[in-house]
C-alpha positions as CSV (number, residue, x, y, z in Angstrom):
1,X,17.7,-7.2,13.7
2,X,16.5,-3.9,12.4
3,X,18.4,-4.7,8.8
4,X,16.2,-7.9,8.2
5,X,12.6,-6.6,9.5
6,X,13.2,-3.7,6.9
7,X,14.3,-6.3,4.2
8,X,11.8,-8.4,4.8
9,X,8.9,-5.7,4.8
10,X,10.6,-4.7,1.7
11,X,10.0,-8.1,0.1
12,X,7.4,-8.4,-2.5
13,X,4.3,-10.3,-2.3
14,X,2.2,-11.1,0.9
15,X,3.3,-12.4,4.4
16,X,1.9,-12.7,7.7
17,X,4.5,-10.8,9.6
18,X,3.5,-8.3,7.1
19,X,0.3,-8.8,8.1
20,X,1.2,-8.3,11.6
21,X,3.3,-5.7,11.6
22,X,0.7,-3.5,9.1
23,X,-3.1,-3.8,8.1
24,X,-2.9,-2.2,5.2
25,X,-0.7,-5.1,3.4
26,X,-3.4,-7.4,3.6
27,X,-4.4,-6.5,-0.1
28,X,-2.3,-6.7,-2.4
29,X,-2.0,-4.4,-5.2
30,X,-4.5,-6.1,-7.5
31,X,-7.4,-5.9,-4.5
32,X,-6.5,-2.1,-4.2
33,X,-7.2,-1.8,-8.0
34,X,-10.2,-3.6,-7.6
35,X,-11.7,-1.9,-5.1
36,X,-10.6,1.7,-6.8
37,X,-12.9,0.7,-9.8
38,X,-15.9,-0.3,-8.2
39,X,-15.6,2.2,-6.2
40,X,-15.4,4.5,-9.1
41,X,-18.2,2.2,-11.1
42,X,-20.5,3.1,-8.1
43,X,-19.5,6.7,-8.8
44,X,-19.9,7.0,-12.3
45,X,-23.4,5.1,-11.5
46,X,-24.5,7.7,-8.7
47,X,-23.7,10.4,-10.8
48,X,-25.6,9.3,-14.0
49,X,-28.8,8.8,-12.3
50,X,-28.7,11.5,-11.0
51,X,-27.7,14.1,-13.7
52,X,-31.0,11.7,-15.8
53,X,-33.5,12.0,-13.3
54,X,-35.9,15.2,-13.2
55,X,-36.1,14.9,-9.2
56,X,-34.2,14.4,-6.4
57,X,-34.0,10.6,-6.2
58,X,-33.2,10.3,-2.7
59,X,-30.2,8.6,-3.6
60,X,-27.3,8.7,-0.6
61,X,-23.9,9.0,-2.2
62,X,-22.5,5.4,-2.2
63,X,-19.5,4.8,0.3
64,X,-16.4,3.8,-0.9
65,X,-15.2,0.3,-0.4
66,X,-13.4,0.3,3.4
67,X,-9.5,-0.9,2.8
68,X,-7.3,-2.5,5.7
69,X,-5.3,-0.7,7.5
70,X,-7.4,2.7,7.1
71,X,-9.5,3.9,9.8
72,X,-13.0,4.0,9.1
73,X,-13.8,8.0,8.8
74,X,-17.0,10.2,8.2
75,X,-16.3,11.6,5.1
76,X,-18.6,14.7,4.5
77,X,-21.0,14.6,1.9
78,X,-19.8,15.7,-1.4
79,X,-22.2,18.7,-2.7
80,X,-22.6,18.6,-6.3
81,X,-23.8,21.5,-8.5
82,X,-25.9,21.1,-11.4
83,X,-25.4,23.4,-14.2
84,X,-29.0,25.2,-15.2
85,X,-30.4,24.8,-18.4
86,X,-29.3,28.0,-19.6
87,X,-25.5,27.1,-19.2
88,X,-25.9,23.9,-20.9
89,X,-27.7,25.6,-24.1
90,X,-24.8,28.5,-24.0
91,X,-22.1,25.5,-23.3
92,X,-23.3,23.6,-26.9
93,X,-24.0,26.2,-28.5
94,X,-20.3,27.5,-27.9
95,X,-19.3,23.8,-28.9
96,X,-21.4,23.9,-31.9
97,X,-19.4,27.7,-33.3
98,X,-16.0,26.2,-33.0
């Protein structure tokens, strides 16, 4: 019995005693894919309005897409740093000597 439930989990494609047995195959690998670049685009999104803004937006983080099979967590809050103006001017201007 044991031989055929691990052949059969081994299997490609979707099932529903896959399903069953584990959450997480639900998605297939396409959906995963998916979900890793928008949650990524959202990312890339956050991070340019905030590095072009002169203020603090107010903006929250966004939350990354919830997948099956993973429990739903509190991340922490990621802290970003900002580089001063200073370090940006020294960073091009070390760019511009090379």
């Amino acid at each position: 019995m044991g031989v055929l439930i691990t052949s059969l989990c081994k299997k490609p494609g979707r099932s529903s005693l896959l399903a069953a047995m584990n959450e997480s195959t639900a998605w297939d690998t396409t959906e995963h894919l998916l979900a890793r670049i928008s949650d990524g685009i959202e990312l890339s999104n956050f991070l340019f309005i905030q590095a072009n803004s002169s203020e603090d937006t107010g903006l929250e983080p966004p939350t990354p897409l919830p997948r099956p099979g993973q429990p739903e967590q509190q991340r922490p809050e990621p802290q970003f740093e900002f580089a001063s103006g200073s370090e940006v001017a020294s960073f091009f201007t070390q760019m511009n000597n090379l």
